[in-house]
C-alpha positions as CSV (number, residue, x, y, z in Angstrom):
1,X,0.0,0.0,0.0
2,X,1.0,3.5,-0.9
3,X,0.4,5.4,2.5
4,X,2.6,7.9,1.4
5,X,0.5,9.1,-1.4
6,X,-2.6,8.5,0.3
7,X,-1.4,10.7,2.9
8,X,-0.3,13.4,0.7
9,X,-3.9,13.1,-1.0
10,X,-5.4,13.5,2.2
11,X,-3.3,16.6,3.0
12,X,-4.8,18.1,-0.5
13,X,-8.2,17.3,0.3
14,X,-7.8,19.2,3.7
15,X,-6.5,21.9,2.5
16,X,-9.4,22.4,-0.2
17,X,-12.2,21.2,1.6
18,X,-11.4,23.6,5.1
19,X,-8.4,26.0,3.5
20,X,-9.0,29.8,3.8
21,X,-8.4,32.5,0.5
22,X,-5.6,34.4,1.1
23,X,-3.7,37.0,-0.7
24,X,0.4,36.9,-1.1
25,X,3.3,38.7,-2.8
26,X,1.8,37.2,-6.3
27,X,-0.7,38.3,-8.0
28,X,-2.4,34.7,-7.6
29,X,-4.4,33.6,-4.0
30,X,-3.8,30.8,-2.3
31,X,-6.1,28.2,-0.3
32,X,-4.3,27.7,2.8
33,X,-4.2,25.6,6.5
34,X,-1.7,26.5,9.1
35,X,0.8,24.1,10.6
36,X,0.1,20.6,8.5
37,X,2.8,17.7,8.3
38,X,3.4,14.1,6.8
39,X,4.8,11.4,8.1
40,X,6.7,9.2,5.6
41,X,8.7,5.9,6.4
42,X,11.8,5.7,3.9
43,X,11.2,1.7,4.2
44,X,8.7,1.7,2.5
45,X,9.9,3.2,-0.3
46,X,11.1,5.7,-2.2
47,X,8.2,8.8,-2.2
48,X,8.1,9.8,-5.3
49,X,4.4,11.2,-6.1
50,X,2.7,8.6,-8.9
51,X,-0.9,9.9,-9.7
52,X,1.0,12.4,-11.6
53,X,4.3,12.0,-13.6
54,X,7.2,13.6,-11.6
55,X,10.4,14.2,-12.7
56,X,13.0,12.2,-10.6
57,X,16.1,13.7,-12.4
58,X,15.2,16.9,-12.0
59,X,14.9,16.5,-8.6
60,X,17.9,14.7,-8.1
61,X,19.6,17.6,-9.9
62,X,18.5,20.0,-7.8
63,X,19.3,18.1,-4.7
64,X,23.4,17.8,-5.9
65,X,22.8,21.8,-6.9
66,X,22.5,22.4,-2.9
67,X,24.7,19.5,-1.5
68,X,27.5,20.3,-3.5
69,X,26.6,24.2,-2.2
70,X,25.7,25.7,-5.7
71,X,24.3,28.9,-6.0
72,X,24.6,29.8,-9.8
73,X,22.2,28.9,-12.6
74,X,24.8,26.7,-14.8
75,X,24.0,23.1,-13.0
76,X,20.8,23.7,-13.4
77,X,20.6,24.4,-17.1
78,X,22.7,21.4,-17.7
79,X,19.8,19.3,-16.1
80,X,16.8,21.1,-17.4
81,X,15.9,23.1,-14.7
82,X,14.5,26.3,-15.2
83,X,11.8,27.6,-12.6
84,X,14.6,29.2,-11.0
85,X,15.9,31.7,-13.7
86,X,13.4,34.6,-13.3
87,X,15.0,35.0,-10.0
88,X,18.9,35.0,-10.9
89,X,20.9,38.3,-11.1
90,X,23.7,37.6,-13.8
91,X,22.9,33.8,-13.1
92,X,23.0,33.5,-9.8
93,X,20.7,33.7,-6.8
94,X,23.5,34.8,-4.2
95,X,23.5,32.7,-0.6
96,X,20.8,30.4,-0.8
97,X,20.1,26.9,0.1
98,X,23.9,25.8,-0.9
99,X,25.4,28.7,0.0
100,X,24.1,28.1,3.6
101,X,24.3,24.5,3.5
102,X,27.7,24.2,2.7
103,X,29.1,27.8,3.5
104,X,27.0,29.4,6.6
105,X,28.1,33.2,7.5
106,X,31.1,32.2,4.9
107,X,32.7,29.9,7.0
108,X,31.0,26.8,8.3
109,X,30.0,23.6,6.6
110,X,27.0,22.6,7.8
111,X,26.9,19.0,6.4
112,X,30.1,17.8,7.9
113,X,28.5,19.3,11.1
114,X,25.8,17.4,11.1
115,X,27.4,14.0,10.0
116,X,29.7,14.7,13.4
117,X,27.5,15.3,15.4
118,X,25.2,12.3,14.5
119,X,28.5,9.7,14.4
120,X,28.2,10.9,18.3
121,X,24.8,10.2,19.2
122,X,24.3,13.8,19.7
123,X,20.4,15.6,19.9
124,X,22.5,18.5,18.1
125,X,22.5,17.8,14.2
126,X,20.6,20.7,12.8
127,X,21.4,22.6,9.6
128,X,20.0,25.8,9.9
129,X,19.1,27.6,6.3
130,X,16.8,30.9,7.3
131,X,20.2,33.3,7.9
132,X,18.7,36.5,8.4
133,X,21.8,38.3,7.9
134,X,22.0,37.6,4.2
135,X,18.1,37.7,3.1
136,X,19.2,40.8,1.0
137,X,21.9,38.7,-1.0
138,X,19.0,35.9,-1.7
139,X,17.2,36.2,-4.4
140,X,14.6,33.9,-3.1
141,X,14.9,33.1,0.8
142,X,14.4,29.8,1.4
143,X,11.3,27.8,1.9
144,X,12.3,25.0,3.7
145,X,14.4,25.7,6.9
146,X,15.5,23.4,9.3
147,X,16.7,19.9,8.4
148,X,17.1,18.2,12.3
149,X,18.5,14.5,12.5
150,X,17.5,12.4,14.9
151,X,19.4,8.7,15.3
152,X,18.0,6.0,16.7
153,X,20.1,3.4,17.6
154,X,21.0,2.4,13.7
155,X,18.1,4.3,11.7
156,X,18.6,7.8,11.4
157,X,15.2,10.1,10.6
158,X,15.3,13.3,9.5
159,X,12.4,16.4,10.6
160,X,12.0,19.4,7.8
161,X,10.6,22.8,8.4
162,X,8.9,24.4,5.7
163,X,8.1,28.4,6.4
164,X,5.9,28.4,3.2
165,X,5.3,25.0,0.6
166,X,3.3,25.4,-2.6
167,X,1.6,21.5,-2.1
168,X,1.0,20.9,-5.6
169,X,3.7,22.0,-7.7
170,X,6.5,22.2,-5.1
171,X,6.1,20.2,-2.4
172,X,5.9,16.5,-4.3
173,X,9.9,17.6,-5.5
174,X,10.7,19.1,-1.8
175,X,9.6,15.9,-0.4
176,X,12.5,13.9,-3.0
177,X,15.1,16.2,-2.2
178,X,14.4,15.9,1.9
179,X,14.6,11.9,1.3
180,X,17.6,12.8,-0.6
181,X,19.4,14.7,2.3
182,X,18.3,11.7,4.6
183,X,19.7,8.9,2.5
184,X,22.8,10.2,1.3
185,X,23.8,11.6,4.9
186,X,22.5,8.1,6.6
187,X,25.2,6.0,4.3
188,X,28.0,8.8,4.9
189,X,26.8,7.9,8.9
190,X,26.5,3.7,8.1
191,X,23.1,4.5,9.5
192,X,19.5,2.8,7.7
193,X,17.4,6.6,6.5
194,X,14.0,5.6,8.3
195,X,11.2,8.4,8.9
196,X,11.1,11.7,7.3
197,X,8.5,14.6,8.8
198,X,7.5,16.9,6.8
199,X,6.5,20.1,8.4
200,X,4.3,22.8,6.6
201,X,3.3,26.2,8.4
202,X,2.4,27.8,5.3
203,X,0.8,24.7,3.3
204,X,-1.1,26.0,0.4
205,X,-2.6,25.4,-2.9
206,X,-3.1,28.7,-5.6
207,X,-6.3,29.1,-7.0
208,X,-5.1,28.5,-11.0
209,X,-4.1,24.9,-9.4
210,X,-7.4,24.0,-8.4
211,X,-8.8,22.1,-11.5
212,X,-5.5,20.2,-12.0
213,X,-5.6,19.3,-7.8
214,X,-9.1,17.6,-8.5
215,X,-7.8,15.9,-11.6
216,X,-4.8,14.1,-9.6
217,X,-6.7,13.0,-6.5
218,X,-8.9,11.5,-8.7
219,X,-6.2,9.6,-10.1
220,X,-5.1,6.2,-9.4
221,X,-1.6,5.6,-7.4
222,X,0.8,2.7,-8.3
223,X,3.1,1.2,-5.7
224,X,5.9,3.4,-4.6
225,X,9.5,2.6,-5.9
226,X,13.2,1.9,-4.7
227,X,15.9,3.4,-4.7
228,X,19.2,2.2,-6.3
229,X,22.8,2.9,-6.5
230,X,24.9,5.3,-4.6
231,X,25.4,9.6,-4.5
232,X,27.2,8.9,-8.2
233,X,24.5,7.3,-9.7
234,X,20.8,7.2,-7.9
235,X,17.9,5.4,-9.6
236,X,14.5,4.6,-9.2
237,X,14.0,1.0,-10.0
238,X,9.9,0.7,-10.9
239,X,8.6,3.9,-10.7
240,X,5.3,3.6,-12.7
241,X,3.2,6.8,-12.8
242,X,0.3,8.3,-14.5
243,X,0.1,11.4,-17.1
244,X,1.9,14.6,-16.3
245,X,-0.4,17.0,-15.1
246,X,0.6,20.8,-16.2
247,X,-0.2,23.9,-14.0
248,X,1.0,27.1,-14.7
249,X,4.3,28.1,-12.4
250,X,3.5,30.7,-9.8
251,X,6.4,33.4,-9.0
């Protein structure tokens, strides 16, 4: 059973069956709930949306873009990703996610942080990404957050704050790169990834989305698939979805 999907349909439903109209910085309103979260066990597989095609490489892509600590617009092109370049300035977006993964008030790498502190058993292995100091050299501040580890004994889970997460268009790729994070950092620990949570305080779905929301929870959902191979080379093995689903990108 998919509970992963089924949870994420759920989380749609909720959102347009009791979500309130809101206004934003676009010129598009949103239907939103306060404070909603998922759940998802990594051994169950790999949570890849399937009522709707998704684009695993793309994801994957933009998961190395922020590991590696990227910021400019070149990696992306390579891969075919693209909802980032009305954004850039010269192509780059300044000292976002990678920058403060990898490079944290130009000095401290975060990831090697965290993989200490969790070979230690320590409550401590948080990467921090909402830097207020350099908002004004972002040009879009981050949307997710936090990322907190938490081992247990030899699984390792992994807890993501979202301040804001567009549910149908973003949040299906969010949730890959999150299992991403979890996974690679788990082997570099010799730990087995287990649960990810998902935490939205901003979940919402914009208006012009509405029609194509009803169209996928309406859809059938195929059995979730595995991942394969290592940082080099990740896979899905069996990922059967249905049609790609276009809504128009919100910026």
């Amino acid at each position: 059973m998919n509970k992963f999907e089924i949870d994420y349909k759920s989380l749609l439903i909720d959102v347009l069956k009791n979500g309130v109209e809101s206004e934003n910085r676009t010129n598009i309103n949103t239907i939103k709930l306060f404070n909603k979260s998922l759940n998802i066990d990594l051994t169950e597989g790999f949570p890849i949306v399937t009522g709707k095609k998704v684009f695993f490489e793309k994801a994957l892509a933009e998961f190395k873009w922020m590991y590696e600590g990227k910021t400019d617009l070149k990696y992306l092109k390579e891969n075919n990703i693209n909802w980032w370049d009305d954004f850039a300035i010269d192509n780059n977006l300044g000292k976002v996610y990678g920058y403060q993964i990898r490079n944290y008030n130009n000095s401290f790498d975060q990831i090697k942080y965290v993989i200490n502190e969790i070979k230690s058993n320590s409550r401590r292995a948080l990467i921090n990404l909402w830097n207020p100091t350099d908002l004004k050299e972002q040009a879009l501040p981050c949307c997710f957050t936090q990322m907190n580890f938490v081992r247990v004994n030899n699984k390792l889970n992994l807890a993501v704050n979202f301040r804001s997460s567009d549910l149908f268009l973003g949040l299906p790729y969010d949730i890959i790169v999150s299992s991403l994070f979890l996974i690679t950092i788990a082997k570099e620990c010799d730990l087995i990834p287990s649960m990810l949570g998902i935490n939205l305080i901003d979940a919402h779905l914009y208006i012009n989305h509405y029609n194509q929301t009803k169209q996928y929870i309406k859809a059938d959902i195929n059995n979730l698939p595995i991942l394969i191979g290592d940082y080099e080379n990740y896979k899905l093995k069996n990922y059967k979805s249905n049609k790609f689903i276009k809504a128009p990108l919100v910026i």
